[in-house]
Rosetta silent file (secondary structure, phi, psi, omega in degrees, C-alpha in Angstrom):
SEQUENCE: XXXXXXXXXXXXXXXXXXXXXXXXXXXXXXXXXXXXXXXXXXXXXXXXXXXXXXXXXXXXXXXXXXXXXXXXXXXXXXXXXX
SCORE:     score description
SCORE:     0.000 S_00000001
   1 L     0.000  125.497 -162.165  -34.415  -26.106   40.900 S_00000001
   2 L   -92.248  134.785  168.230  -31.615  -28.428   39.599 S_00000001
   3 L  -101.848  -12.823 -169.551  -29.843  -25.809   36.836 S_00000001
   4 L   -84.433  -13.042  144.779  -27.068  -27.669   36.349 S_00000001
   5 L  -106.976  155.046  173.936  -29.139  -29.833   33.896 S_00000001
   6 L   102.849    2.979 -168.664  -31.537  -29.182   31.599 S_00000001
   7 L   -66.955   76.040 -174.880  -31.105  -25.652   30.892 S_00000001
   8 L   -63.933 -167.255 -174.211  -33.680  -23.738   29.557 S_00000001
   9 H   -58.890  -64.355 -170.449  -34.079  -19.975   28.663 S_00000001
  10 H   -29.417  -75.843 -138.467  -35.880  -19.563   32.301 S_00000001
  11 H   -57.272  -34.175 -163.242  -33.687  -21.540   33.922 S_00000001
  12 H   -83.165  -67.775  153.603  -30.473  -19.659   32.695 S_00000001
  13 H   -21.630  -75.442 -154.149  -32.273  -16.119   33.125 S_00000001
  14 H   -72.360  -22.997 -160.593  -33.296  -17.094   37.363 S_00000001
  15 H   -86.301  -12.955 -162.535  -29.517  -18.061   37.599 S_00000001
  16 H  -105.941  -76.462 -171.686  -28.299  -14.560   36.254 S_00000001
  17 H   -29.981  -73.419  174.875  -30.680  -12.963   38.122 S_00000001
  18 L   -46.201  -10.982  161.997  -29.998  -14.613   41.192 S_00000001
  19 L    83.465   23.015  150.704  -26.228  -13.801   41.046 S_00000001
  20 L  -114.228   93.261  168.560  -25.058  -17.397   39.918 S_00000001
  21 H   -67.668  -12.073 -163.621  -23.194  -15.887   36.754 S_00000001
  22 H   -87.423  -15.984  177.328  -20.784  -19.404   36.629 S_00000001
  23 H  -111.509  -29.126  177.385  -24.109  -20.983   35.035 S_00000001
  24 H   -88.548  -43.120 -165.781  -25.837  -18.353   32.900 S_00000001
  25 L   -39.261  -37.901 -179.600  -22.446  -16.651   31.497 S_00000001
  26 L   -81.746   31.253 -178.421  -21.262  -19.439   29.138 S_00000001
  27 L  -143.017    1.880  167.537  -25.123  -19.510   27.357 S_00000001
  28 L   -46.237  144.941   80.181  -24.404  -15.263   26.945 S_00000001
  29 L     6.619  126.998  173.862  -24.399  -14.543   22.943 S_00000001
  30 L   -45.221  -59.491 -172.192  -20.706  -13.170   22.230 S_00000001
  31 L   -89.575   53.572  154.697  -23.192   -9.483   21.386 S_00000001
  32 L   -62.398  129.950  148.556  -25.067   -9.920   24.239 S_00000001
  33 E   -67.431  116.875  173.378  -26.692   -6.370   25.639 S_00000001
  34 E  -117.824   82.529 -133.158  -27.236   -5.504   29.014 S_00000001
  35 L  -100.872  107.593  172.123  -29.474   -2.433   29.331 S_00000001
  36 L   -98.756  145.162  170.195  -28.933   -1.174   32.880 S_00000001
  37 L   -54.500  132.031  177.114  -31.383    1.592   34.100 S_00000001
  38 L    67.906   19.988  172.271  -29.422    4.731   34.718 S_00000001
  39 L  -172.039  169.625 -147.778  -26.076    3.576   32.628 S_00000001
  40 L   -93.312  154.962 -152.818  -25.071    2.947   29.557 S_00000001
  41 L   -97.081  131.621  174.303  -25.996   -0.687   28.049 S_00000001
  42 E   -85.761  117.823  172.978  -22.681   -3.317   28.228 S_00000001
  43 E   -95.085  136.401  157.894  -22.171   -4.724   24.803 S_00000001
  44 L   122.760 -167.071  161.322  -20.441   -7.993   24.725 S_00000001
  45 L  -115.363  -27.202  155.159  -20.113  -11.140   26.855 S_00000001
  46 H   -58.500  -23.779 -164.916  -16.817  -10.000   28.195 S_00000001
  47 H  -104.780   -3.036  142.078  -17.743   -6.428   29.315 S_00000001
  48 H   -55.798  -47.625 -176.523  -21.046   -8.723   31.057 S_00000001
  49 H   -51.254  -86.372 -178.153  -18.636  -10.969   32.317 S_00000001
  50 H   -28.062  -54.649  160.964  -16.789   -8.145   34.004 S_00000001
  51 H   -42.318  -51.647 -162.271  -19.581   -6.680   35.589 S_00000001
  52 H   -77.370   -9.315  169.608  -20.833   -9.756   37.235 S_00000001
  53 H   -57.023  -66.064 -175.022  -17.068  -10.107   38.670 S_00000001
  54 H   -74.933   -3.874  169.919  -17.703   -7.161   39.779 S_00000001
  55 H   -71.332  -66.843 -169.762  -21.070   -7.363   41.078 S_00000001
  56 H   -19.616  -65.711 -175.858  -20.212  -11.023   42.645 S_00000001
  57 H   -46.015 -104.064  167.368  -17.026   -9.255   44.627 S_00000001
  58 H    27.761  -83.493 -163.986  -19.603   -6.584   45.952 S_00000001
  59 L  -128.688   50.406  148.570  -21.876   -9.101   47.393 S_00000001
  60 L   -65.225  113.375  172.652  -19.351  -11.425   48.776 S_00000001
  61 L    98.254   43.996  144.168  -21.090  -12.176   52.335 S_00000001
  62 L  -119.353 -179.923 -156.682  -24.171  -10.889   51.774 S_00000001
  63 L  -113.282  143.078  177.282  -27.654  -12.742   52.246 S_00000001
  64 L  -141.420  116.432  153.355  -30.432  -11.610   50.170 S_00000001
  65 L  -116.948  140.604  179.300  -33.901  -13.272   50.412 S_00000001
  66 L  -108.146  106.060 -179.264  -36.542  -12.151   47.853 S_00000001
  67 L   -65.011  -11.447  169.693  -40.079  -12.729   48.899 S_00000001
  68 L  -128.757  164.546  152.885  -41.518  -12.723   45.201 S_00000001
  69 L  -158.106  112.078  161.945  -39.062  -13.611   42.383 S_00000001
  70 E  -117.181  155.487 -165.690  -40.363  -13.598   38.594 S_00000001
  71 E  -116.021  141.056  179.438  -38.447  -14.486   35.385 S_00000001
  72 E  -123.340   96.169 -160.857  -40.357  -13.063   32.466 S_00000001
  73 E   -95.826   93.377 -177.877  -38.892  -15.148   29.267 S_00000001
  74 L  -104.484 -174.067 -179.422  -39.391  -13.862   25.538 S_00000001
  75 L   -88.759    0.977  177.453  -37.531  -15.409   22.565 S_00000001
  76 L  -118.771    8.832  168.790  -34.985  -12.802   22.106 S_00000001
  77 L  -167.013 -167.296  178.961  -34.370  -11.791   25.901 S_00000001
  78 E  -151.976  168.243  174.504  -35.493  -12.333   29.391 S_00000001
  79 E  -149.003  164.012  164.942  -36.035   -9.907   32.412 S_00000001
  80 E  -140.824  151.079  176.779  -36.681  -10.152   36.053 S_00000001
  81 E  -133.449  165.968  163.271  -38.923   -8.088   39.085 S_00000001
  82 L  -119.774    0.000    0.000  -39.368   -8.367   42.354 S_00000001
């Protein structure tokens, strides 16, 4: 999937999922919400931003393959399962 053109909703959504933040982050809403299960929801595009630094850092070297991956796309958000 080429993401760097062409970006739709999906398209932005599988790259956030997938832990390439350098392509979804700049299409964030300044009041973006980020309602994590078990913690309190990150208001902002900076305090997102921060997280995925810190998620990124985390899971420098590791390999992940995901044997299902769905993007679930509405017009005011998007989610993903495995």
């Amino acid at each position: 999937m080429d993401l760097t053109t062409d970006l739709t909703t999906e398209k932005i959504a599988r790259a956030f999922s997938s832990h390439r933040f350098e392509l979804a982050l700049p299409h964030l809403a300044d009041d973006v919400v980020w309602t994590l299960v078990g913690a309190d929801p990150l208001i902002g595009r900076k305090a997102v931003k921060k997280a995925c630094e810190r998620t990124a850092a985390d899971l420098a070297g590791v390999t992940t393959e995901f044997q299902r991956f769905r993007t679930v796309v509405g017009s005011t958000m998007a989610s993903r399962g495995r």
